[in-house]
C-alpha positions as CSV (number, residue, x, y, z in Angstrom):
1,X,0.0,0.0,0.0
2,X,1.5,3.5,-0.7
3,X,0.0,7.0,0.2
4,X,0.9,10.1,-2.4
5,X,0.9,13.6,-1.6
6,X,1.1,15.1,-4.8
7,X,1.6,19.1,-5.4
8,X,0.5,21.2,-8.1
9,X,-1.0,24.4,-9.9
10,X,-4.4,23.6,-10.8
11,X,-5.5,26.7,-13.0
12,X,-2.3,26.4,-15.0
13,X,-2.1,23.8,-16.5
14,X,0.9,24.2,-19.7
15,X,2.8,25.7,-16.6
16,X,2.3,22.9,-14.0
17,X,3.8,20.0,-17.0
18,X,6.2,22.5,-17.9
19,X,7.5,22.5,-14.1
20,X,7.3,18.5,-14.0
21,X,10.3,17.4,-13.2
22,X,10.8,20.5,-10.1
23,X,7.5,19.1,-9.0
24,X,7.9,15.8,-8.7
25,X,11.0,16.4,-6.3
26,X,8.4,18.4,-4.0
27,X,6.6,15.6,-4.1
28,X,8.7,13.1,-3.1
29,X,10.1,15.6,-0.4
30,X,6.6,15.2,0.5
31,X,6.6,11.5,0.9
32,X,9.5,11.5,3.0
33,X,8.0,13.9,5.3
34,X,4.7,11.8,5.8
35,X,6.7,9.0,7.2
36,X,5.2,7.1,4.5
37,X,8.5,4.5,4.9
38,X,6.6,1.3,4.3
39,X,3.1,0.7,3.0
40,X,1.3,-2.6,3.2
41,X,0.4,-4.7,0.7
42,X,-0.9,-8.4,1.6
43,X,-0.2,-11.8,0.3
44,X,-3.1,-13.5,2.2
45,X,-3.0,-11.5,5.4
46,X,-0.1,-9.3,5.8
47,X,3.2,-7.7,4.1
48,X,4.9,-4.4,3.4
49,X,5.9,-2.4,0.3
50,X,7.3,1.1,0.1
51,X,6.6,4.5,-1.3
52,X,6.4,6.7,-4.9
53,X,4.0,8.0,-7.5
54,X,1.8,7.1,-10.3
55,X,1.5,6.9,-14.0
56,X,-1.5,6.2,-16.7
57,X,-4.1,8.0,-17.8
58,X,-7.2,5.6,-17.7
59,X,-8.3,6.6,-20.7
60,X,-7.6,3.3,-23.1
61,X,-7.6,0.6,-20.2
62,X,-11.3,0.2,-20.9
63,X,-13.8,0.3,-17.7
64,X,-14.1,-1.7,-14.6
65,X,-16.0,-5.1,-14.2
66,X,-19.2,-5.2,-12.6
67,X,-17.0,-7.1,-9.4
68,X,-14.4,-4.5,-9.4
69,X,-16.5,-1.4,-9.4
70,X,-18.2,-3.2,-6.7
71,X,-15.2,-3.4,-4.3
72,X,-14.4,0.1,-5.3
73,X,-18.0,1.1,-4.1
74,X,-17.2,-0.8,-1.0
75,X,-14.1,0.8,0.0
76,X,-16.0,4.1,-0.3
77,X,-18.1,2.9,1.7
78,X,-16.1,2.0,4.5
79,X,-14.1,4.9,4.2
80,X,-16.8,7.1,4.7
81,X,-18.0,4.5,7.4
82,X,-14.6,4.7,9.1
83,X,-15.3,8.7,8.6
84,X,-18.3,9.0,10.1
85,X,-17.2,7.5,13.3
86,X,-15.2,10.8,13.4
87,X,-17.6,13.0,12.9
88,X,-16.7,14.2,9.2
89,X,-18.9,14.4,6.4
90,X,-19.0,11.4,3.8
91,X,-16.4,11.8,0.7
92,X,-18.7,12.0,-2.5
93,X,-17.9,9.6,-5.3
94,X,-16.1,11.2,-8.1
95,X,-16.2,9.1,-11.7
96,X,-14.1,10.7,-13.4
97,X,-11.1,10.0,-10.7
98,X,-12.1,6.6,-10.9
99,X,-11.6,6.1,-13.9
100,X,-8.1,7.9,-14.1
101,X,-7.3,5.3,-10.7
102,X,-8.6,2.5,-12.7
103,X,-5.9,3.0,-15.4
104,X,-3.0,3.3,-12.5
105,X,-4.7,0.2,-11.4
106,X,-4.0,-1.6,-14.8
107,X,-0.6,-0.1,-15.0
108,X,0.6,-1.7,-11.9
109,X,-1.0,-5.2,-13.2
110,X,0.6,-4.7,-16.6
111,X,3.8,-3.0,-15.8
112,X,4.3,-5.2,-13.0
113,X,5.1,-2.5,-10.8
114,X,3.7,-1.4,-7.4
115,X,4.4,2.6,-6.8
116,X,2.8,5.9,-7.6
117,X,4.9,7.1,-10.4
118,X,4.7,4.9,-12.9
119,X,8.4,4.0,-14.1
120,X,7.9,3.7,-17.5
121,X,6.1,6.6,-18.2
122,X,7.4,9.3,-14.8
123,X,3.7,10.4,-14.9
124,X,2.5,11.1,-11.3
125,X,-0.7,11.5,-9.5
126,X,-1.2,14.9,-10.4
127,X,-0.1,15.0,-14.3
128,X,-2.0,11.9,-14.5
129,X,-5.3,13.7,-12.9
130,X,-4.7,17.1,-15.3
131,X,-4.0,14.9,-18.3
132,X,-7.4,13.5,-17.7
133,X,-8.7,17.1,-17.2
134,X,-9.5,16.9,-13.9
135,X,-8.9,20.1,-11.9
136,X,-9.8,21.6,-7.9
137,X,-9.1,23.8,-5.3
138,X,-6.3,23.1,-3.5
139,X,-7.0,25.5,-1.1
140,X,-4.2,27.8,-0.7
141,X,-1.1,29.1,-2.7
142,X,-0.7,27.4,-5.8
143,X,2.8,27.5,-5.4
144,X,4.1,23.5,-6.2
145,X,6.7,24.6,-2.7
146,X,3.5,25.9,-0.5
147,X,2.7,22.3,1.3
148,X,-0.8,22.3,-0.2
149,X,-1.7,19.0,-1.7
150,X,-3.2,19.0,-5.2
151,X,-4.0,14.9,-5.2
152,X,-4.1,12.6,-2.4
153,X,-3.5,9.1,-3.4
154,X,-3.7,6.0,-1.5
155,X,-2.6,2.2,-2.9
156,X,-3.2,-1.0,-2.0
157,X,-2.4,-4.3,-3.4
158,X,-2.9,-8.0,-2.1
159,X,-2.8,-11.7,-3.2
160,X,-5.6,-12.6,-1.2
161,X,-8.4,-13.4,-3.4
162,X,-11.6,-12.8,-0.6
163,X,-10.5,-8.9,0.0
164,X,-12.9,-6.8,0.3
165,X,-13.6,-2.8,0.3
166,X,-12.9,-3.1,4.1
167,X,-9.6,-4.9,3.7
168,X,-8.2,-2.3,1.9
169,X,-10.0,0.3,4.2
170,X,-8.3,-1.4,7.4
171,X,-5.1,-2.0,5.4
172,X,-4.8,2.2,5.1
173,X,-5.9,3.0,8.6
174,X,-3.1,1.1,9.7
175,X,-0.9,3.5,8.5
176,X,0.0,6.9,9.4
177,X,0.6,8.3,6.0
178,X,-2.5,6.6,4.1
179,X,-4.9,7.2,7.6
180,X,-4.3,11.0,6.9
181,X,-5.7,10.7,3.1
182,X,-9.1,9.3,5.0
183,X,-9.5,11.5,7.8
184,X,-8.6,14.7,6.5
185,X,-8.6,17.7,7.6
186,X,-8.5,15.6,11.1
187,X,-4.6,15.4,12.1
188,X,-3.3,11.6,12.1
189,X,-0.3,10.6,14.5
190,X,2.6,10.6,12.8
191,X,1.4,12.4,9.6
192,X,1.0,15.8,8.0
193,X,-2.6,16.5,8.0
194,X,-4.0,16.8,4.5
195,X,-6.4,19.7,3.2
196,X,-10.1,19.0,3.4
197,X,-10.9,16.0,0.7
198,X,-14.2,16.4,-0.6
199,X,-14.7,13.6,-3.7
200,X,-12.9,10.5,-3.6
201,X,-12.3,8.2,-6.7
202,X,-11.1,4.4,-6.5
203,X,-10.1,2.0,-9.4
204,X,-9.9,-1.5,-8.6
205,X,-8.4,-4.3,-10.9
206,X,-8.5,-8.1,-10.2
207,X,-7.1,-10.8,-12.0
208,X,-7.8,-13.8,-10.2
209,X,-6.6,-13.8,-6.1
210,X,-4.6,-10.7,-6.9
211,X,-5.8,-7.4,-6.9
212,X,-4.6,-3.6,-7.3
213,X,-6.4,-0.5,-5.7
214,X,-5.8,3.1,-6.2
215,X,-7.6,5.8,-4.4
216,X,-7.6,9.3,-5.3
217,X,-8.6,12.5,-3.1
218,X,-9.7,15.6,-4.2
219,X,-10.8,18.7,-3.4
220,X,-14.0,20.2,-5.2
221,X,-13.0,18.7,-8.8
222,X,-14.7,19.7,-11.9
């Protein structure tokens, strides 16, 4: 499982991919001050990965079976379960963000990697949300150095063929750096607090027991 704090201008966009590569240092600064040092992923019940970015665009991986928009649906719901035991409102569903997490989903499975950025492409969380023209208020200075998030991005991967929307739920709570992304704005032990996430969007992809899950936070998107 990985957590991405990804920074960036959101009303300029030809500047924002012109400033990619300064950007994606901020981000990974970012990273490394979340504490994001190991993110679970499961082979049955239990493992750890690491930390990066993402890449894909979602928009030729096709659309997500009936069984994985299911399990995306589920983990919304038990984030916003999880969230309401707090106190804060209930993260809307936002399509269009699934279907951009749907197509990191399918680059993990087909580039047999597990990380943000993809590493054949470099693309991150936040190119990879403009590319598919999503935009929002990132509330703040729109400076790529401020702090203020542009994309929140969670991931999650396991072997174990009977996960569920709440396995990946519980697998994020677990840690600091991905518990932030689903409590925010409420501060999380051990992690920077993110902005106030309004719309979340999750793309699942399963191929027999394995399965690969990206979620994706936003701030009132287009």
């Amino acid at each position: 499982m990985y957590s991405y704090l990804s920074q960036n201008q959101p009303n300029r966009r030809i500047d924002v991919l012109r400033r990619k590569n300064r950007i994606l240092l901020v981000c990974l600064a970012a990273i490394t001050s979340l504490g994001m040092g190991t993110c679970p992923t499961t082979g049955g019940t239990g493992g750890t990965g690491g930390t990066g970015g993402t890449g894909g665009t979602g928009g030729s991986t096709g659309s997500m079976s009936t069984e994985e928009s299911q399990l995306a649906m589920a983990a919304l719901t038990a984030i916003n379960a999880h969230r309401a035991g707090k106190g804060l409102a209930a993260l809307t569903w936002h399509a269009a963000g699934a279907q951009v997490a749907f197509g990191h989903s399918v680059a993990m499975q087909n580039g047999n990697f597990f990380a943000h950025v993809n590493p054949t492409t470099g693309t991150d969380p936040a190119t990879r949300a403009l590319n598919a023209g999503i935009m929002h208020d990132p509330q703040g200075s729109i400076d790529p150095t401020s702090g203020n998030p542009f994309v929140g991005e969670n991931l999650f991967m396991t072997t174990n063929g009977s996960a569920t929307g709440q396995t990946a739920t519980d697998a994020w709570v677990a840690s600091p750096g991905h518990h932030t992304q689903i409590d925010a704005p409420m501060p999380v032990s051990g992690a920077q607090t993110m902005p106030p996430w309004t719309h979340c969007g999750i793309g699942v992809r399963k191929s027999g027991n394995t399965s690969w899950w990206t979620a994706m936070f936003f701030r009132n998107p287009n």
